[in-house]
C-alpha positions in Angstrom: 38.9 157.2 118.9 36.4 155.3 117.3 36.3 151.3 117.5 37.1 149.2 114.3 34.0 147.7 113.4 35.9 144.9 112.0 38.4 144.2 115.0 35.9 141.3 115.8 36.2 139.3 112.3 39.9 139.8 112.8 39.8 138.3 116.3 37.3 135.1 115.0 39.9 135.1 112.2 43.3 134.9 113.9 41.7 132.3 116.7 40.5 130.0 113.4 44.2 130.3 111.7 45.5 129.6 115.7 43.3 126.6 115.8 44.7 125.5 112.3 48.4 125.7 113.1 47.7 123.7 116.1 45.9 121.3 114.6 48.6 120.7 111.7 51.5 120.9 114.2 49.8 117.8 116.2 49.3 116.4 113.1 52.7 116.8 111.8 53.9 115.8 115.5 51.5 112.8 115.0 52.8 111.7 112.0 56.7 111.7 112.7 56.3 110.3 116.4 53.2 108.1 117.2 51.5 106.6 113.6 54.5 103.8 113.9 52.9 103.2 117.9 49.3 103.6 116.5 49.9 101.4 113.3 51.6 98.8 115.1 49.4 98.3 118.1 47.5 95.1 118.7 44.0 97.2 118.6 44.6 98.2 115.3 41.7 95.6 113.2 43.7 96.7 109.9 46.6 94.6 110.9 43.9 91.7 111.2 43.0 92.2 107.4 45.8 92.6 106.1 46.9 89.2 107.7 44.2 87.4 105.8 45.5 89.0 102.8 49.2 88.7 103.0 51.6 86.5 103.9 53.8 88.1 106.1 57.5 89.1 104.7 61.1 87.9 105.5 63.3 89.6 107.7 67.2 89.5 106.4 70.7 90.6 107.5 73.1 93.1 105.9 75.0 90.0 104.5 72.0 88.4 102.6 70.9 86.0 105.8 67.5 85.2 106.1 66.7 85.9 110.2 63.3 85.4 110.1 60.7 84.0 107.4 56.8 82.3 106.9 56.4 78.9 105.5 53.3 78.0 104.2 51.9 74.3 104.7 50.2 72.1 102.3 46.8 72.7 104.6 47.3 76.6 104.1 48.3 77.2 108.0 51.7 79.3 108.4 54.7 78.7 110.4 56.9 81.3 111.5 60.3 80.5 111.4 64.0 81.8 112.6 66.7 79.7 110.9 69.1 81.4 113.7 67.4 80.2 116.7 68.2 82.3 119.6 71.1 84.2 118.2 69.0 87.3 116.9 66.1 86.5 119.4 65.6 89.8 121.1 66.3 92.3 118.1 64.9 90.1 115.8 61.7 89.5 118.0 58.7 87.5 117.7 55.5 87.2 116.4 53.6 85.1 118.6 52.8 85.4 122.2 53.3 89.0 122.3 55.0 90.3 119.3 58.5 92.0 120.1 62.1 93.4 118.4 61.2 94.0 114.4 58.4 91.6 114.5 56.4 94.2 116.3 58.1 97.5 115.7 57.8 96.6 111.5 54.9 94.3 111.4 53.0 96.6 109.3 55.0 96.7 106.7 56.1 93.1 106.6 51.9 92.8 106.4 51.9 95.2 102.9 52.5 93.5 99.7 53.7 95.9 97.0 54.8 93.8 94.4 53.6 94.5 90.8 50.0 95.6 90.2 49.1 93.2 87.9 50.7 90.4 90.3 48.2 91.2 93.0 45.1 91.3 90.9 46.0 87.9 90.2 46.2 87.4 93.6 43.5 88.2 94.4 41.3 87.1 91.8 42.6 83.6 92.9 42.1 83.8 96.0 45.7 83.6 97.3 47.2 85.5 99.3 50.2 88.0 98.3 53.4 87.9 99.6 54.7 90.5 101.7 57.3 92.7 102.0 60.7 92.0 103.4 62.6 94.4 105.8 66.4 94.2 105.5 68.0 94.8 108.1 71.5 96.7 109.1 72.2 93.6 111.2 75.8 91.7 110.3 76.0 87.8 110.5 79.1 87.1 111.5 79.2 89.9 114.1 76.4 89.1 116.1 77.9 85.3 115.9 81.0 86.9 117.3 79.2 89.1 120.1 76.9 85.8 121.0 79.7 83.1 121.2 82.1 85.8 123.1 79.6 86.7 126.0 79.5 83.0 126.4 77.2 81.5 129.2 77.3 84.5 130.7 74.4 87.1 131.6 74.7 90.5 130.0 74.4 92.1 126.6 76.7 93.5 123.7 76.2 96.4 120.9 78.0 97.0 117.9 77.3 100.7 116.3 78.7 102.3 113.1 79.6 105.8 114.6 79.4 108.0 111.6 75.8 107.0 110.4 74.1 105.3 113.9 73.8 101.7 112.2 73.5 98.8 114.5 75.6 96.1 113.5 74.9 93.5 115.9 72.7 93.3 118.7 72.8 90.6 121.6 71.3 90.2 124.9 71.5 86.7 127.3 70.2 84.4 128.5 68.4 84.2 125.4 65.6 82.0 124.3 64.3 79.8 120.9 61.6 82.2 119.3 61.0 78.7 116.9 59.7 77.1 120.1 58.5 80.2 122.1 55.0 78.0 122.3 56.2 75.4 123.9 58.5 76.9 126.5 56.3 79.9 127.7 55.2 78.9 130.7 59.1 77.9 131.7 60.1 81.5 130.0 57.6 83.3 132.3 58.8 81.1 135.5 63.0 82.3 134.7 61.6 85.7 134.3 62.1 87.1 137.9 66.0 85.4 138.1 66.9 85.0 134.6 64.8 87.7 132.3 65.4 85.2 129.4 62.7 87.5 127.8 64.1 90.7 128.1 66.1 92.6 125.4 69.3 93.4 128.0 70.6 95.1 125.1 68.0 97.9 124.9 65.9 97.4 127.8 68.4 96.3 130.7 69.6 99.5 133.0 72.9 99.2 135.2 74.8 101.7 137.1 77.2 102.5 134.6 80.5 102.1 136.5 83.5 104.1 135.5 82.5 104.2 131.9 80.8 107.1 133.3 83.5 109.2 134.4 83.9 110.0 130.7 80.8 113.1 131.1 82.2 113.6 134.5 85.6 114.4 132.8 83.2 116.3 130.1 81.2 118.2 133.0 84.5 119.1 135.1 86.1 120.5 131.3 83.1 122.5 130.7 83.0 124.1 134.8 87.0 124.8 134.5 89.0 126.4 131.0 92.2 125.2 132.8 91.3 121.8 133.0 94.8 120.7 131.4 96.5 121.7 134.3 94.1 119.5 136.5 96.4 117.6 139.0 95.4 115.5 142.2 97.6 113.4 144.4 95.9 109.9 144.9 96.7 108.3 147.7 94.5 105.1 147.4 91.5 106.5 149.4 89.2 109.8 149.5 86.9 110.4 152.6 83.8 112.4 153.2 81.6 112.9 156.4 82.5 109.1 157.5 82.2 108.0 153.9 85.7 106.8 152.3 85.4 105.5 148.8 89.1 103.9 147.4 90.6 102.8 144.5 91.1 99.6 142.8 94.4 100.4 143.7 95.2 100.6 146.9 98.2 102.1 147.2 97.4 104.9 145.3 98.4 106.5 141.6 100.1 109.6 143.2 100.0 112.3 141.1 98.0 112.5 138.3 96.3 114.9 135.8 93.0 114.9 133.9 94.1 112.3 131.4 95.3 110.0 133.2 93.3 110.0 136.2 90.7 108.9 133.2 93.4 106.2 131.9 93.8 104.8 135.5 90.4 104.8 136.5 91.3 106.6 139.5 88.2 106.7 141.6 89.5 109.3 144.3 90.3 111.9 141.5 87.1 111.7 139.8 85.1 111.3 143.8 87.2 114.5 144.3 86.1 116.2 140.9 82.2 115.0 141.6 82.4 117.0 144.7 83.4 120.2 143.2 80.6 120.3 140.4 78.2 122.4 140.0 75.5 119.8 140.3 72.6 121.7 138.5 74.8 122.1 135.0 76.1 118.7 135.9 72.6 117.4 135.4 71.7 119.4 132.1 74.8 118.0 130.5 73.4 114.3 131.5 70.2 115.2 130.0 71.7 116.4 127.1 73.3 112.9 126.1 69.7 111.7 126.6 69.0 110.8 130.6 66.0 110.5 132.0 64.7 110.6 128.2 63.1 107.8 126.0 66.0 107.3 123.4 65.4 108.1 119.8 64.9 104.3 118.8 62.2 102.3 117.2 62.6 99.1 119.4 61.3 98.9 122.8 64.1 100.9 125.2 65.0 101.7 128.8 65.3 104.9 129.9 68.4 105.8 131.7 68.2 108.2 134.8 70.5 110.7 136.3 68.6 111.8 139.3 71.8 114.2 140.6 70.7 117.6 141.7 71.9 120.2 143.9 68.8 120.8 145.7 68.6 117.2 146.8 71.9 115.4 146.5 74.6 115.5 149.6 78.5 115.9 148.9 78.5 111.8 149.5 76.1 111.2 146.4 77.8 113.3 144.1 81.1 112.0 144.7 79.0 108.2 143.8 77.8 109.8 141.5 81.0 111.0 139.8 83.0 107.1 139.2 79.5 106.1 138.0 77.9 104.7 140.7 75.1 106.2 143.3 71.4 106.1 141.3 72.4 106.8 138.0 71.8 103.8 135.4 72.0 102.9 132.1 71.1 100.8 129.1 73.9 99.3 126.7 72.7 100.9 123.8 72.5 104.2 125.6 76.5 103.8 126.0 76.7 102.6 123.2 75.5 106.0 121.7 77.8 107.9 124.0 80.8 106.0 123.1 79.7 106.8 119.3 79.2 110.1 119.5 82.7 110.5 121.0 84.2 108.5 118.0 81.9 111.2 115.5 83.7 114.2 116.8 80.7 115.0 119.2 77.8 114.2 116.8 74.9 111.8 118.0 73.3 109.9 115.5 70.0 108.6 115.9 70.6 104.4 115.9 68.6 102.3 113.6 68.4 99.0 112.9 66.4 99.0 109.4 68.2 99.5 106.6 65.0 99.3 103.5 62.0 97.6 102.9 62.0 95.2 99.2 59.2 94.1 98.2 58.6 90.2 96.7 60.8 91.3 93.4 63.9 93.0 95.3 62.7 96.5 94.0 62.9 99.0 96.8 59.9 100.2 98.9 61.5 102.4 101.1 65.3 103.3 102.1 66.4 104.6 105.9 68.8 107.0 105.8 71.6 108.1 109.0 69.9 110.9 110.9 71.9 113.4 112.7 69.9 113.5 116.1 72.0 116.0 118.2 75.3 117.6 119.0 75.9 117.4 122.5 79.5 118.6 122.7 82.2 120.2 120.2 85.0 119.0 118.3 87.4 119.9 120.4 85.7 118.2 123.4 85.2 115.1 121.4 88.9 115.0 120.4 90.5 115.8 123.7 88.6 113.1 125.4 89.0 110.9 122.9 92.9 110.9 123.5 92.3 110.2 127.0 90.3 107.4 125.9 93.3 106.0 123.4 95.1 106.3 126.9 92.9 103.8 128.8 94.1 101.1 126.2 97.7 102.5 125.9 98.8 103.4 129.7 95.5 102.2 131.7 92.6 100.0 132.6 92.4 98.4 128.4 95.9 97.2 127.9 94.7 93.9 126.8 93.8 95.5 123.9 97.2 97.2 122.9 98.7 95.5 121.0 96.0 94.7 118.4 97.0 96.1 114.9 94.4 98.3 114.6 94.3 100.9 117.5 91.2 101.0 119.8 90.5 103.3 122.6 87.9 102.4 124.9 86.6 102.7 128.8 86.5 100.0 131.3 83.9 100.0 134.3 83.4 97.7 137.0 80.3 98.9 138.3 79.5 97.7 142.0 75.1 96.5 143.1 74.8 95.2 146.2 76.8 91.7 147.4 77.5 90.6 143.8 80.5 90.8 142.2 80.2 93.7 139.8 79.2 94.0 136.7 82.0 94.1 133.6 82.1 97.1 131.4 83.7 98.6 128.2 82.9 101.1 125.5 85.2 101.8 122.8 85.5 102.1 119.3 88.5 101.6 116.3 90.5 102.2 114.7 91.2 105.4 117.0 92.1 108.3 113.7 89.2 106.9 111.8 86.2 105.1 113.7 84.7 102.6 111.8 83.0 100.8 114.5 81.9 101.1 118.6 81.2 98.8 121.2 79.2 98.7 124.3 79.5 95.5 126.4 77.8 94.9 129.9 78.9 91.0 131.8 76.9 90.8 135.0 78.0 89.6 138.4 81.3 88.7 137.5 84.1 91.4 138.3 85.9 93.9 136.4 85.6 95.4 133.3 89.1 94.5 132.1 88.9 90.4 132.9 85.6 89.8 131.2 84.4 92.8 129.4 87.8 94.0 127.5 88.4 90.2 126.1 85.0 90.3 124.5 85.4 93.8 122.8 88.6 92.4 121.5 87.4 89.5 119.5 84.9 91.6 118.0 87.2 93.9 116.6 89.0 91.2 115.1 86.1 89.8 113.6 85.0 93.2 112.2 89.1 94.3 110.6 90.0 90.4 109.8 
């Protein structure tokens, strides 16, 4: 059989279209995931240029608030300014000393004027500069005031999401700090650092061992391992032991017998040590790393990532059963629970949280509009719902009954989530009402105890600032 003479112009020809589609897959990968990092970092000299060109826009809440904004002196100098002080600090950011929040993660746009052509040949035939554009955020007044005033002096961090379109509605982390005075009080910043993080965004950035708000993909994992899982029972008698390790409940005495439901509603920690036990731990893990651990999350804003380090080739009986009530090596962020917790109240679709909601220019018209992103479904409908009831439970026959007599109906998860000789740190996720979910919570109190003294009275003002 005689060779095709032009079998080697095909072969130079398939390896130049190869090189093409890789080319224009990196770009394509370039341009949804890394031009925001590239455009935004501090080595980019265009940001310099466009600084001498524009003066940089206002940042606003949903409600109409101004959060952050430039005045220009008499002598031409800017000010940066944050009529809100420290309440929107860390989402908000700043943009001296190290830009952070929306200062950094939008600063290219707030740099870009697009006002009306024949405005900015004025401009810059004078000689002055344009103004820029302002980014309007998905941020609510009155709930971040509500978040901030409830956490009180205390260290830790809140997030309000809208479930069904991944909106957040109020971000706060503490201690906080004065963005208006960050100059002044950087080297005393820098020195709380180590004890205090004033600095860091808890919110977003902070990781904890999640407590028993994790028992929720525990109760997801043992469904998924075992179709009869409505006839799960265990008798709790206050205490579970393995290989000279006993791990007990918060009750003592015990819940005797329990099923699925309510061993969720209780918090019991022997059902759920006894659950982690029997798990495979290899599809324990994927399901973990399907709700997004030990990945980067799909945000904007500088985030933690969470970790779920739980495998069967290198985890004992002992760390498993941790493991399963939410303790062992697994941690979280806030706004990572808060996206679990939301995904729960969408009927097991996770949307992608954002926290811009357009870009105006000078005039109000619109430069750009952000849109709710479906990012994933990590579990069905029917998983959604049924752990959903068990969640209305913890508020109606459990850990959350602080909050059952509110008029709108909430269902939630507590956590007290143990770290050494500290007291533990106070958890709760939830969301409301329970048949339509307009709104979820994620709330972290450090040091202080459990999840139903601090964490629960917290959730519950904020729900009655969002429905009154």
């Amino acid at each position: 059989m005689k060779n095709d003479p032009k079998k080697p112009i095909y072969n130079v020809v398939y390896i130049f279209i190869g090189l093409f589609a890789l080319a224009m897959g990196y770009f394509a990968y370039f341009i949804v995931f890394r031009s925001n990092d590239i455009i935004n970092s501090t080595y980019n000299k265009r940001q310099y240029v466009l600084a001498e060109r524009v003066i940089r826009g206002e940042i606003r809440s949903a409600d109409g608030e101004t959060l952050a904004k430039t005045m220009v002196e008499e002598d031409g100098s800017e000010i940066r300014e944050y009529p809100y002080g420290d309440l929107f600090a860390h989402v908000v950011g700043r943009s001296t000393m190290g830009r952070s929040g929306l200062e950094e993660s939008e600063n290219i746009r707030l740099l870009t004027s697009n006002i009306n052509p024949i405005e900015q040949m004025y401009y810059d035939l004078t000689g002055v500069k344009s103004p820029g554009d302002h980014i309007i955020t998905t941020l609510n007044t009155q709930l971040q005031q509500t978040a901030y005033e409830a956490l009180g002096n205390y260290r830790g961090a809140v997030v309000v999401m809208e479930p069904s379109t991944g909106k957040i509605l109020a971000m706060v982390s503490k201690p906080s700090y004065d963005p208006n005075t960050i100059d002044e009080d950087w080297e005393k910043l820098v020195e709380d650092e180590e004890e205090e993080s004033p600095l860091l965004n808890r919110a977003a950035q902070g990781l904890y061992p999640p407590g028993s708000t994790f028992k929720i993909l525990t109760a997801l994992a043992y469904m998924r391992q075992n179709p009869s899982y409505e006839s799960y029972e265990y008798d709790c008698d206050g205490s579970i032991e393995e290989n000279g390790m006993v791990i007990h409940d918060y009750s003592r005495k015990g819940h005797g017998k329990i099923d699925l439901q309510l061993s969720l509603a209780k918090s019991c920690n022997t059902s759920f040590a006894s659950i982690g036990r029997s798990l495979d731990l290899d599809q324990f893990h994927a399901l973990t790393e399907d709700f997004l651990f030990n990945k980067y999350l799909p945000v904007t804003m500088a985030s933690g990532k969470s970790s779920f380090p739980l495998q069967k080739a290198n985890s004992s009986k002992k760390e498993a059963m941790q493991t399963a009530i939410g303790q062992g090596r697994t941690l979280i962020t806030p706004l990572h629970n808060a996206m679990l917790v939301s995904t729960i109240a969408n009927g097991g679709a996770m949307m992608r949280p954002y926290v811009v909601d357009r870009v105006e220019n000078e005039d109000g018209g619109k430069v750009k509009t952000f849109t709710p992103q479906l990012y994933s479904k990590p579990m069905t409908a029917m998983e959604a719902d049924y752990i959903a009831e068990m969640m209305r439970k913890v508020v109606t026959d459990g850990s959350a009954t602080k909050l059952k007599d509110m008029e709108v109906e909430v269902a939630g998860k507590t956590g007290s989530a143990e770290h050494g000789k500290e007291k533990a740190h106070s958890w709760f996720i939830g969301y409301a009402p329970f048949d339509n979910p307009e709104i979820a919570v994620s709330i972290v109190v450090e040091s202080v105890g459990t999840g139903s003294e601090y964490a629960v009275p917290i959730a519950r003002k904020i729900f009655d600032a969002y429905f009154n």
